[in-house]
C-alpha atoms as a printed R data frame, in Angstrom:
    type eleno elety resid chain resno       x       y       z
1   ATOM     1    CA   UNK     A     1 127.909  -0.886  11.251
2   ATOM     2    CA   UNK     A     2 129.574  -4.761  12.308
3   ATOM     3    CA   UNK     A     3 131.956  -5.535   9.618
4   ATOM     4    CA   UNK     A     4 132.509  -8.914   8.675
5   ATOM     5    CA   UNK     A     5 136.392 -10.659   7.565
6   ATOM     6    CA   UNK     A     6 137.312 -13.983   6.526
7   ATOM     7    CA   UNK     A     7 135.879 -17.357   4.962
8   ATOM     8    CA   UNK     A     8 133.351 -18.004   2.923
9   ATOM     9    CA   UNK     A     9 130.572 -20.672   4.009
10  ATOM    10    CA   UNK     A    10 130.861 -23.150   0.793
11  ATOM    11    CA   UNK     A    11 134.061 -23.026  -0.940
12  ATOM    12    CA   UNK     A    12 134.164 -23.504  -4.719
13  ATOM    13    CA   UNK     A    13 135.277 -27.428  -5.232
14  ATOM    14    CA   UNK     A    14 138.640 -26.384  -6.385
15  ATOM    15    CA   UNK     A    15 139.770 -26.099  -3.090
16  ATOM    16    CA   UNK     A    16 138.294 -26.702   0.077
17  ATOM    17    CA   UNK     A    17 139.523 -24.845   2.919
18  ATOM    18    CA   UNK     A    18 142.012 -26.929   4.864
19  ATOM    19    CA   UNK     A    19 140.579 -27.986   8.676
20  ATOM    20    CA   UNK     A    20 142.718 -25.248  10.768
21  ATOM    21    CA   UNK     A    21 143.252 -22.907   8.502
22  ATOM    22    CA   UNK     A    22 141.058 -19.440   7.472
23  ATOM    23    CA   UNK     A    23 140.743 -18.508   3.978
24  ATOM    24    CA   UNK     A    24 141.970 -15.080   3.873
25  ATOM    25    CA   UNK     A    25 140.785 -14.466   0.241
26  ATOM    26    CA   UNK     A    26 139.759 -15.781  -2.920
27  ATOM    27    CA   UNK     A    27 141.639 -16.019  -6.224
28  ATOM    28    CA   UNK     A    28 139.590 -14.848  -9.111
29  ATOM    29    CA   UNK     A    29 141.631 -14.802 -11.571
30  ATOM    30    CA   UNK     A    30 144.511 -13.456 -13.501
31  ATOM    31    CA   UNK     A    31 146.057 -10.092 -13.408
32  ATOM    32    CA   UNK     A    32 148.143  -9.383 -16.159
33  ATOM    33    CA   UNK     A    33 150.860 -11.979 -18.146
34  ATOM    34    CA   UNK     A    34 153.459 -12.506 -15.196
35  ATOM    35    CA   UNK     A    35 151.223 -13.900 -12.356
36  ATOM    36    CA   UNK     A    36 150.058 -11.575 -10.686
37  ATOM    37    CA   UNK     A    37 146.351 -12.720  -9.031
38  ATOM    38    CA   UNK     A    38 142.998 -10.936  -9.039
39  ATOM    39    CA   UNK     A    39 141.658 -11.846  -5.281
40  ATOM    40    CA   UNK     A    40 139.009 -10.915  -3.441
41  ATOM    41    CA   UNK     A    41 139.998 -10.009   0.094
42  ATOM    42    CA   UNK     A    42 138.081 -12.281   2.627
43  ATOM    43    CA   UNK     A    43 140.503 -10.690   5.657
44  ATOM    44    CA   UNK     A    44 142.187  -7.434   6.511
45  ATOM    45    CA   UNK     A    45 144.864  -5.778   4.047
46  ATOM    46    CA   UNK     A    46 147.371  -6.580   7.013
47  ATOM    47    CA   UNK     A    47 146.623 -10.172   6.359
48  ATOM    48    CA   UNK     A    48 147.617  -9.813   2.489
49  ATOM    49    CA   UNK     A    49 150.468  -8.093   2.725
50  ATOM    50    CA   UNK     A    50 154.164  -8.833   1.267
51  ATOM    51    CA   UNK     A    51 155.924 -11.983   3.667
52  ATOM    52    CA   UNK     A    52 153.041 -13.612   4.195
53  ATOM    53    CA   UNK     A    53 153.111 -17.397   4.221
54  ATOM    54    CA   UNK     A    54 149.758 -18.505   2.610
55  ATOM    55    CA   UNK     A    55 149.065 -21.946   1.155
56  ATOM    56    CA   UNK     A    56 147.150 -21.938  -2.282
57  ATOM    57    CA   UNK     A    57 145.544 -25.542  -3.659
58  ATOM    58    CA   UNK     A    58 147.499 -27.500  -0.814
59  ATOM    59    CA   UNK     A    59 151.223 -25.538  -1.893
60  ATOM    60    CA   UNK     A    60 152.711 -22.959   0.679
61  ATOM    61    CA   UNK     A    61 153.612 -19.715  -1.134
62  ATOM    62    CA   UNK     A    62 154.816 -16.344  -0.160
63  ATOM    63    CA   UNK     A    63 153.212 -12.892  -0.805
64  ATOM    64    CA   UNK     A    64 155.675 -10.936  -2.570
65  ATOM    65    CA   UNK     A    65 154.165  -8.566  -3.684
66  ATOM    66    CA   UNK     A    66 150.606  -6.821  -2.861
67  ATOM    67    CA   UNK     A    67 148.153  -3.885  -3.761
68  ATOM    68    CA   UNK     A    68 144.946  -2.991  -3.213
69  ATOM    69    CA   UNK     A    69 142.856  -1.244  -5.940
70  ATOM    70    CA   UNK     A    70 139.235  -0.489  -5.458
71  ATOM    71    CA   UNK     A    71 137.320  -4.140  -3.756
72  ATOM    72    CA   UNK     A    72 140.312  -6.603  -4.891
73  ATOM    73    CA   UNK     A    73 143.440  -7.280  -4.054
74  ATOM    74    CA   UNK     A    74 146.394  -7.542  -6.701
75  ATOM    75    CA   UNK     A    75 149.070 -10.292  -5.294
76  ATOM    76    CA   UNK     A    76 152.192 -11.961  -6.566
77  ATOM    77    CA   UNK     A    77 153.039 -15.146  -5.153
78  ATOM    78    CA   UNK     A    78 156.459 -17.383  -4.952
79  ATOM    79    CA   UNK     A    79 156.224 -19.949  -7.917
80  ATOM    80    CA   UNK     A    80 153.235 -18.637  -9.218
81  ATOM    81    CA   UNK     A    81 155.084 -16.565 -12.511
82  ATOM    82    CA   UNK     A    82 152.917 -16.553 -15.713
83  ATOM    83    CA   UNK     A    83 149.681 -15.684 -16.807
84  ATOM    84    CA   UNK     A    84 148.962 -19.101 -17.299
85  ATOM    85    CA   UNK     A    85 149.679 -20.581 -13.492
86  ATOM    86    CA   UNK     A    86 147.802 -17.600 -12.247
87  ATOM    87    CA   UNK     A    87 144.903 -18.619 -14.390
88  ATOM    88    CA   UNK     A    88 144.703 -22.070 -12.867
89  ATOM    89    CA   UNK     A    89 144.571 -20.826  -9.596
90  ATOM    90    CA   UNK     A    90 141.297 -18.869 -10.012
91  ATOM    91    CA   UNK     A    91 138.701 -20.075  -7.812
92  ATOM    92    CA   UNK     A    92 141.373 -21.124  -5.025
93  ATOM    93    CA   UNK     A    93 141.261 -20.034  -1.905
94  ATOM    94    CA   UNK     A    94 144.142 -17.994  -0.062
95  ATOM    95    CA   UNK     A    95 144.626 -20.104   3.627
96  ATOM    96    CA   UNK     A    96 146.755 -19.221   6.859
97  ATOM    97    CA   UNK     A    97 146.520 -20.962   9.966
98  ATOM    98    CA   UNK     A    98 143.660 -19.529  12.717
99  ATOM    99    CA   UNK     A    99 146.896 -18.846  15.061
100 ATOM   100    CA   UNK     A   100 148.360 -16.703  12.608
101 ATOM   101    CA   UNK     A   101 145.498 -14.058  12.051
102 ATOM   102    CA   UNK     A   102 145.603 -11.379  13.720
103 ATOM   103    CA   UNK     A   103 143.370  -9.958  16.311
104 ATOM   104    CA   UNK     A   104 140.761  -7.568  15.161
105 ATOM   105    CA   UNK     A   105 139.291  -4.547  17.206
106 ATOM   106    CA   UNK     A   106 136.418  -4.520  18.946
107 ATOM   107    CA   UNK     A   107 133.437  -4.938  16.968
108 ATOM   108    CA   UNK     A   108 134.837  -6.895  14.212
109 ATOM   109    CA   UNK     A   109 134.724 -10.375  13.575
110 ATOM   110    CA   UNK     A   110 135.921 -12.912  11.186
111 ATOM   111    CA   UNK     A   111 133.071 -15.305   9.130
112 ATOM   112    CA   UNK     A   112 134.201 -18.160  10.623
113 ATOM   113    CA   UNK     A   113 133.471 -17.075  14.228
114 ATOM   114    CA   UNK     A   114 130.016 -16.117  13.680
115 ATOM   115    CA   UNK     A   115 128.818 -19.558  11.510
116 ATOM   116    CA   UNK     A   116 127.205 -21.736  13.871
117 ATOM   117    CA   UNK     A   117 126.242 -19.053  16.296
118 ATOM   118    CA   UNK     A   118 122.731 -19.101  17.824
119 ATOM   119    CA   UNK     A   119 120.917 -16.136  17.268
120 ATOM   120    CA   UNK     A   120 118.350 -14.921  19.693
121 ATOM   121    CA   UNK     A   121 115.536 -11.646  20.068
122 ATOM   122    CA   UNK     A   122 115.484  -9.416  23.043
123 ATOM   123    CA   UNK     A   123 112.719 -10.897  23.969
124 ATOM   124    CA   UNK     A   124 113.988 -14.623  24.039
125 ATOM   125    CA   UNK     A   125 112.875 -15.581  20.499
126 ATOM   126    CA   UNK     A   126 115.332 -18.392  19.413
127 ATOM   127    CA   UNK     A   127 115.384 -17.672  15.702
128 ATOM   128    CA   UNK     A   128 118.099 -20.166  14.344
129 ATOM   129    CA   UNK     A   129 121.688 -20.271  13.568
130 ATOM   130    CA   UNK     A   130 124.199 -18.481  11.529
131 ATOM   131    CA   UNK     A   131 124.880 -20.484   8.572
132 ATOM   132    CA   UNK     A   132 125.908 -17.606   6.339
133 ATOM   133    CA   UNK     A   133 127.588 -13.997   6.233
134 ATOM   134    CA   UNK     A   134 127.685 -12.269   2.977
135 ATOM   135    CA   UNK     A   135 128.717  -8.861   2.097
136 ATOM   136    CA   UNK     A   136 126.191  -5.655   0.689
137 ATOM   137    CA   UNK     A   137 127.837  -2.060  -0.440
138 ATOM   138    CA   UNK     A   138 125.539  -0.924   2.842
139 ATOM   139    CA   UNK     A   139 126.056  -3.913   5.518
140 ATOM   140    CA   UNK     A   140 127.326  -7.361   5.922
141 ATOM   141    CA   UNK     A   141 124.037  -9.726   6.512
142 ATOM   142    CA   UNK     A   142 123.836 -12.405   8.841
143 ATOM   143    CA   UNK     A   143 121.701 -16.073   6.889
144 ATOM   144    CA   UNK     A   144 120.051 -17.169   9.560
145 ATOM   145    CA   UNK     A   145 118.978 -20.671   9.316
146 ATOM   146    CA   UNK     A   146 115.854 -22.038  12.028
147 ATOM   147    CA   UNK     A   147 112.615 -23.571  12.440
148 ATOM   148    CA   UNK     A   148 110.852 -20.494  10.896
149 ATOM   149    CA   UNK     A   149 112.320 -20.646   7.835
150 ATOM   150    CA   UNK     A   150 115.937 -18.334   6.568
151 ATOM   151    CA   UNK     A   151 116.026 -14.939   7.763
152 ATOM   152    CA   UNK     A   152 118.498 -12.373   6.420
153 ATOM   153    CA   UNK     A   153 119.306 -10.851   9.090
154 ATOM   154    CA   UNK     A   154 121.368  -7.216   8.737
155 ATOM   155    CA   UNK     A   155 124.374  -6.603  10.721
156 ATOM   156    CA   UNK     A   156 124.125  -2.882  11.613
157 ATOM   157    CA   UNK     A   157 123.842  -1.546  15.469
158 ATOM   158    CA   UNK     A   158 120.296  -0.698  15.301
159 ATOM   159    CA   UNK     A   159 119.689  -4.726  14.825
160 ATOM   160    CA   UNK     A   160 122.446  -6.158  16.221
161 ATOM   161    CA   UNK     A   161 122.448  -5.676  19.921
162 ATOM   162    CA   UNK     A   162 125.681  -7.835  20.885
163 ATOM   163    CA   UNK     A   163 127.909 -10.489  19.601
164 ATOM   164    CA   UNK     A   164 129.204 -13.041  22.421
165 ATOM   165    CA   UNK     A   165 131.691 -15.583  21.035
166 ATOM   166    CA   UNK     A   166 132.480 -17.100  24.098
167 ATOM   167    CA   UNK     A   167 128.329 -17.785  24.570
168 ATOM   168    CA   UNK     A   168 127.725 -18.664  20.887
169 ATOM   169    CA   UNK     A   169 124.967 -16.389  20.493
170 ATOM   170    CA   UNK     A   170 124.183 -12.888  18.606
171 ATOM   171    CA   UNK     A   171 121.321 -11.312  20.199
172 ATOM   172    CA   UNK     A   172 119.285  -9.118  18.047
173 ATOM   173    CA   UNK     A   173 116.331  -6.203  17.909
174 ATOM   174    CA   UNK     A   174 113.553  -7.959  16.455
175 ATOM   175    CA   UNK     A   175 111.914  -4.707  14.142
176 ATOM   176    CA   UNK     A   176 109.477  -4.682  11.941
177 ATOM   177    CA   UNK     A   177 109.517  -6.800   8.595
178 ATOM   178    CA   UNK     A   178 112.753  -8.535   9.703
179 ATOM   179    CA   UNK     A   179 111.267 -11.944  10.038
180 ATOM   180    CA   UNK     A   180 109.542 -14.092   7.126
């Protein structure tokens, strides 16, 4: 199975991801009375972890604090200190810098790296463009966007035949049922 990290395609109006910068996760909501944020992780727990400068709604904070309980993320942030100015966060998007992420193995790949990317069959078949990546409890699927219409396309080996950044193109196993 490809896993998928980082950024969402359309972010929520409160916050707009800054050009530059990665949204590592997404705030949503409040965790308790002292500040503590409900996110949902977008990047690797390495990313989230205490000392981390990340800017929230256009301020630079610091992770103080963070743990990681089932599919969120529980954080405490510098300034951020009551129920209340954790609450008007929700929605916001956690940001770092693209220089600042680290690198992930082989086989991984953050969202923002595969939206735009041509996708292509075996067989030569230009099917469209990536213009979504969205996660299941089975696979991360690939929105593929072209002149046939939007495919969902799943990102697990059997599909999936390579992923080459430098190229801009995901080549894929055209099976069965996978087109409309």
């Amino acid at each position: 199975m490809r896993r998928i990290i980082s950024r969402t395609a359309k972010p929520p109006k409160l916050d707009e991801v800054t050009p530059g910068h990665v949204a590592v996760g997404r705030i949503v909501g409040a965790h308790g009375v002292r500040g503590e944020l409900k996110v949902e992780p977008l990047a690797p727990a390495s990313v989230l972890a205490p000392g981390r400068a990340v800017i929230v709604a256009a301020e630079k904070h610091e992770i103080e604090r963070a743990r990681h309980g089932g599919r969120f993320a529980y954080l405490t942030l510098t300034g951020v200190d009551s129920r209340e100015a954790a609450k008007s966060l929700s929605g916001a998007f956690l940001e770092v810098t693209e220089r600042d992420l680290p690198p992930l193995p082989d086989g991984e790949y953050y969202r923002f790296q595969l939206i735009g990317l041509t996708v292509r069959g075996v067989d030569g078949h230009q099917l469209g463009r990536v213009t979504d990546v969205f996660s299941t409890p089975e696979n991360d699927v690939y929105v593929v966007s072209g002149p046939s219409g939007e495919a969902l396309i799943p990102a697990v080996d059997e599909v999936v035949q390579s992923i080459d950044l430098g190229a801009g193109e995901i080549l894929i196993e055209i099976i069965p049922g996978l087109l409309p």
